[in-house]
N, C-alpha and C positions, 0 to 999 in steps of 0.2 A: 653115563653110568660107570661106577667103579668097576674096573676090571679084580680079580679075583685077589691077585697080588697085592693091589691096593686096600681091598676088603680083609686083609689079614687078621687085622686086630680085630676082633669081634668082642662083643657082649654090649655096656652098658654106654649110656650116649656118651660122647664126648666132647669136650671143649677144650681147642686151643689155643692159649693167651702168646700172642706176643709182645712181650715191652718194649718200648724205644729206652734211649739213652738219658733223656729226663727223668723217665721212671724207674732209672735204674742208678741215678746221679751220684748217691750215699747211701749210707744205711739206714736213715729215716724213711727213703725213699723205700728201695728193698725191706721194709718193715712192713710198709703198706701194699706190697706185694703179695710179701707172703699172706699175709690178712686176706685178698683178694681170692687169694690161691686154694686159702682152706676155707673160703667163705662159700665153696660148690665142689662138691666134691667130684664131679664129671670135668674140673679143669687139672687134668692129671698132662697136661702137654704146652708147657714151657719153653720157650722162644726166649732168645735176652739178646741185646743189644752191649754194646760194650761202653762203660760209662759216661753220659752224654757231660753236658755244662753245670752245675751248683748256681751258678750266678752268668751273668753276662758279660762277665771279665774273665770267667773258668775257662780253660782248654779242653777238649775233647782227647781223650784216650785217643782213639784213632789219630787225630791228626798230631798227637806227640812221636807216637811210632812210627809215623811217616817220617816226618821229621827226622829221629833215629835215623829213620833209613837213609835218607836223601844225604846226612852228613854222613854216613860209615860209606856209604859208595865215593864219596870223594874223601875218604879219610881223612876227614874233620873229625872235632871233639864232639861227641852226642853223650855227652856223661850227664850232663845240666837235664836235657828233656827225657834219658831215660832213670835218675834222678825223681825227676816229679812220678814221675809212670809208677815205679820200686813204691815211695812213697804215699800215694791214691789207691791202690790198693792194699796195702798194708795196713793203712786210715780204716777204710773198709771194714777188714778182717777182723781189726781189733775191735771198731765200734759194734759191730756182730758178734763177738765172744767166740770167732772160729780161728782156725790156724791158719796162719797169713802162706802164701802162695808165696813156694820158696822154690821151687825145679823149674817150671816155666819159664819164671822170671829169669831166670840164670839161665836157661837154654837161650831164651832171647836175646842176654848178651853175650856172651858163645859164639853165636852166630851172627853178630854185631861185627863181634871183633875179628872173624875170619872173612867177612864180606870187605870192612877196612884194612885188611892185608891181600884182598884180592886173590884169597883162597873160596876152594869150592866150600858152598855155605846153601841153607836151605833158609837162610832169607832175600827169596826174591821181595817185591815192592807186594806184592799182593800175599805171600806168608804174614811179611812183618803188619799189614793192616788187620789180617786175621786175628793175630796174639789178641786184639782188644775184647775180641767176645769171646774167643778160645777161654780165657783164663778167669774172666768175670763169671759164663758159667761155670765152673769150677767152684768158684768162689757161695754160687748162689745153690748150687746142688749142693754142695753142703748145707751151707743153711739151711734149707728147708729140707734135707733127709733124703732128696729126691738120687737120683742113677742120674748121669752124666751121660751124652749121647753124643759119640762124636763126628761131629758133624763129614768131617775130611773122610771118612772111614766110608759113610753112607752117600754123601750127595754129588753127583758125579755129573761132569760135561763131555761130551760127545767132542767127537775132534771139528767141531765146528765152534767150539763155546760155546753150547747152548746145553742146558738140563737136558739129561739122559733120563729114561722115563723109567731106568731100573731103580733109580733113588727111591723111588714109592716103596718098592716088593725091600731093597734094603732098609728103612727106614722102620718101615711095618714090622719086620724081621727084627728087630732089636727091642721095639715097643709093645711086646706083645702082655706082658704082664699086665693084668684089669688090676690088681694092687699096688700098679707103684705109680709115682710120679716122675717126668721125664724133664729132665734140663738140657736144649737143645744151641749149641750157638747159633746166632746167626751169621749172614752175610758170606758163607764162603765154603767150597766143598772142592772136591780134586778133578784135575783135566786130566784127559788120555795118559798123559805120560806120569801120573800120580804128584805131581805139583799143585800143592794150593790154588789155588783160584778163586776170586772173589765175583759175586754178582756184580751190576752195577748197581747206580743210584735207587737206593732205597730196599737193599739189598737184604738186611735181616726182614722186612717185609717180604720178600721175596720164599726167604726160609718159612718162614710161617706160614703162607699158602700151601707150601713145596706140602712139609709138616701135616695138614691138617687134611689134606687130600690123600698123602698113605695112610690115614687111620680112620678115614673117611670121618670127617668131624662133624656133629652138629652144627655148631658153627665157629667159624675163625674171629676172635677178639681182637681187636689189635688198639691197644693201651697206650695213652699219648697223655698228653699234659695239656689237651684241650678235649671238651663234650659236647663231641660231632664237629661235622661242616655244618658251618654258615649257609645261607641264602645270598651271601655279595661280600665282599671283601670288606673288616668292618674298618682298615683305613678309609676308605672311602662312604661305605654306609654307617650311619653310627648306630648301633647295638640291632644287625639283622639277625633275623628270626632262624634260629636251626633246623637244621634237614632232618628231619625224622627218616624218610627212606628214600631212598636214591635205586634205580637200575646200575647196572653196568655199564650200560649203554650211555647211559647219562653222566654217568661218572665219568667215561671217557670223555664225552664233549666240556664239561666243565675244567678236568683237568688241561687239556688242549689248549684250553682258551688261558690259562695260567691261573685256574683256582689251585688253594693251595691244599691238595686234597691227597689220595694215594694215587699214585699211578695207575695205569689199568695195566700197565705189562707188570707190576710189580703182585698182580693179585691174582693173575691167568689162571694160575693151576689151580686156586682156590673156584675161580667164577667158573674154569670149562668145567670145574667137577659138580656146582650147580650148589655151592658149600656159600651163603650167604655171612657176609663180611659185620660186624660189631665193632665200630669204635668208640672205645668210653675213654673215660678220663681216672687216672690212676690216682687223681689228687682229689676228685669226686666220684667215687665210683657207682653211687644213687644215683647218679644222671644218666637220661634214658641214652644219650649218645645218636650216632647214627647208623642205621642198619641197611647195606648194600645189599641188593635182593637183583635175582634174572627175572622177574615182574614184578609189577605194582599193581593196584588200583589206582589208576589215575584219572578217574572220572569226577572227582570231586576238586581236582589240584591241578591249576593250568600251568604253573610254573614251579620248578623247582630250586632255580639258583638262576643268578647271572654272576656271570665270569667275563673278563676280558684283559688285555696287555695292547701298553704300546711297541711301538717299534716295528710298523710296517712302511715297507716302500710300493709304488704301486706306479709299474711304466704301460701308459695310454697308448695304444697305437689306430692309428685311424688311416683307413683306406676303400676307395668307394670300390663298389662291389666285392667287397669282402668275402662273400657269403657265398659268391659264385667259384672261387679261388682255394680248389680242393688243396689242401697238405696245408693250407696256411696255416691253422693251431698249431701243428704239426711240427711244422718247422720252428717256430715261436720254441716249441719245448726241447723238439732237438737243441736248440742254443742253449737254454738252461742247463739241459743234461751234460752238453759238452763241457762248461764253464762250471759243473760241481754244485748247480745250485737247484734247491728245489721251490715250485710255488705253491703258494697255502689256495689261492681264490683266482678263477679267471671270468667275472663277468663279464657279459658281449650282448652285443647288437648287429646292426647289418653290415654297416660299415665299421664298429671297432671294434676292438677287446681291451680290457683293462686285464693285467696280470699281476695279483697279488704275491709280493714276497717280504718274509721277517728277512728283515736289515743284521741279523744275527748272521743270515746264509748270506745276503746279498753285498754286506760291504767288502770293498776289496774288489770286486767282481763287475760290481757297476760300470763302468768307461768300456770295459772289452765287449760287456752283451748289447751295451748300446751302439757299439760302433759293429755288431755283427747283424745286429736287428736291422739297422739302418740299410748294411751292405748288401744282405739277404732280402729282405723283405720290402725294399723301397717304400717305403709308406709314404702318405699322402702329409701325416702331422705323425710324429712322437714324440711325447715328452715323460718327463721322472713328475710328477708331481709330489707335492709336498708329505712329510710324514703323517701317517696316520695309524690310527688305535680302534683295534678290532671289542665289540661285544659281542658275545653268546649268551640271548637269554633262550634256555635248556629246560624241557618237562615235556614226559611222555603224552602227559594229557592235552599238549597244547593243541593236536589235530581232533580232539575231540570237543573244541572251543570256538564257537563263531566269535569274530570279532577281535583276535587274541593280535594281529595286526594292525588293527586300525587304534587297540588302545595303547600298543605300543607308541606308533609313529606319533599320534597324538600328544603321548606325554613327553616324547621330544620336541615336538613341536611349541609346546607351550614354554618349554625351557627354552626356549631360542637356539636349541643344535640344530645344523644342519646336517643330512645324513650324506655320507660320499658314496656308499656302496649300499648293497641290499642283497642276501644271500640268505636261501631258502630252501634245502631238499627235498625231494620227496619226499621221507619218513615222514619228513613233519615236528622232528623233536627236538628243532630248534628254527633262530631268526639272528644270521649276522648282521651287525650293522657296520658299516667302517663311518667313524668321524674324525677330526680333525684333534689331534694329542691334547690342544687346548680345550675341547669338549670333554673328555674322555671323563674323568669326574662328575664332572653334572648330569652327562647322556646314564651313565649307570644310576646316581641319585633317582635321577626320572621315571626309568625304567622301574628300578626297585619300588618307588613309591604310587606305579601307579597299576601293580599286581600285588603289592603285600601289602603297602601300610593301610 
């Protein structure tokens, strides 16, 4: 339940749209925005992202500014990428018929050039990634007539770095007019000591939840250059079937497993306030998209998605009376924890354990765990077995499905995979498999085709 603070804005429902960076690319793109914008008039709360790619050879705003930055901290030349920067939005401005952004711009190199003199300057690395949505909304609140909302002003982290929960009551506070429309950047608000600070990965998503939870929203859009998630990755499946609705829940197991979906910490404040998620597509906005909901009916739908990624390692250990030999997991993770590494999966039996870990945590680390496992643990056999690739097929309704195992296994079996692992929790709203990296392809093919097609 919204607390009072966050219930500020009152009256008529609302909707908060956030664009990503493709849909914000030019101003063809920003054309179909605004069209989006005024095409409902309860989307009065705008989120923007800072200019994404035109094409697949384009640069990304942010990452020119970075750049900027990284050469003026070593006083190098950064005239050339902040050049293009002046330039891409200036393009912009003029193709929109508004007046191109001229103080920003100039503050940015200002503070360029007192950072490549190694005077004090208020471009740290995280200001200077900011300017990329600071100034694009600017650019977009005029255009559409909308009030500018500044972000640095309202959204605040705690001396932990994490969202302070007065951002709501400030944010609400600023947004309170039922007549206007609000342009909000994303991606970044102020720490303790009033410095910039940006979220992490997928960060203007992040603003948009923040967003749509102080004004308590009907629901949060969030606007991409694709219509919904997929049911399986279509590198691999060719043209799988879109998600109509997803849990939270579910969302998180899919994203985990490496679908290419939102985050769930990028949508918390939206999901804990119970503000179900909308992704459409900016280049089709008639399509139904996908709607992230804290339930479903999922009585009529055993599966929702498979997801999965390579790149796990998985060290065997085998010792008789295992099971008798209190602390022995125990100690297993004490080594992990000592060595910086964490594991995803620990199947066992009486005498072994397998201990699943991404090779992302584990290389580098390998030689020293196995020679402490060895020295600690004397085991009876251990070894590193070969790389393998985990699947997650994911859906609330799968415990309400007899059989929902046996058609899986079955339809790898008929593909000739072998399966290495089998992981199953209680919930119930999902079935890991680990196979071998050279399966990895076919076992998802299978999977998919023998609950959708």
């Amino acid at each position: 339940m919204n607390s009072p603070s966050e219930a500020a804005v009152s009256g008529a429902e609302k909707i908060v749209c956030k664009f990503g960076g493709t849909s914000l690319a030019d101003a063809a793109q920003i054309r179909k925005v605004r069209a989006i914008v005024q095409s409902d008039p309860r989307r009065r709360f705008v989120v923007v992202s800072a200019p994404g790619k035109r094409d697949k050879d384009d640069a990304k705003i942010t990452d020119l500014l970075l750049t900027c930055w990284h050469l003026a901290a070593q006083n190098l030349d950064y005239s050339e990428p902040l050049h293009l920067i002046r330039a891409r939005y200036d393009q912009i401005a003029r193709d929109l018929g508004i007046a191109p952004l001229t103080d920003p711009l100039d503050e940015a190199a200002a503070e360029l050039e007192k950072l490549a003199r190694h005077e004090d300057s208020l471009a740290t690395r995280d200001w200077m990634a900011a300017r990329g949505e600071f100034c694009h909304a600017l650019l977009i609140a005029e255009f559409l007539g909308a009030q500018f909302v500044p972000s640095g002003e309202c959204i605040r982290f705690d001396e932990e770095g994490l969202l302070d929960p007065i951002s709501y009551a400030n944010l609400a506070a600023l947004m309170s007019d039922e007549g206007a429309i609000y342009v909000v950047p994303g991606f970044y608000g102020r720490d303790q000591s009033g410095r910039i600070k940006t979220f992490p990965r997928g960060g203007s998503d992040i603003t948009g939840a923040v967003v749509s939870r102080a004004v308590g929203a009907l629901v949060y859009e969030n606007w991409t250059d694709v219509s919904g998630l997929l049911m399986a990755d279509p590198r691999v499946v060719e043209h799988p079937k879109p998600i109509e609705e997803v849990t939270y829940r579910e969302l998180r197991e899919l994203a985990y497993m490496g679908a290419s979906v939102l985050h769930e910490e990028t949508i918390f404040p939206a999901s804990q306030a119970g503000i179900p998620i909308q992704i459409k597509n900016t280049n089709a906005p008639d399509d139904a998209g996908t709607r992230i909901v804290a339930t479903r009916d999922a009585s009529d739908v055993g599966i929702v998605g498979i997801a999965g990624r390579k790149g796990f390692s998985t060290i065997y250990i085998e010792k008789a009376m295992m099971n008798q030999q209190r602390g022995f997991g125990r100690r297993v993770l004490e080594i992990l924890e000592t060595n910086g590494v964490s594991f995803e999966h620990m199947p066992s039996a009486l005498d072994s354990m397998s201990v699943v870990i991404g090779d992302e945590n584990f290389d580098g680390h390998a030689p020293t765990i196995l020679k402490e496992l060895e020295r600690t643990l004397e085991p009876d056999r251990m070894e590193l077995l070969p790389p393998m690739a985990l699947i997650a097929t994911v859906g609330e309704g799968m415990a309400l499905r007899v059989g929902v195992s046996g058609r899986l296994f079955g339809a790898l079996r008929e593909s000739g995979v072998n399966v290495r692992m089998i992981s199953q929790g209680a919930s119930e709203i999902n079935i890991i498999v680990g196979v071998s990296e050279a399966d990895y392809e076919s076992a998802v093919r299978a999977i998919y085709g023998a609950f959708v097609a």
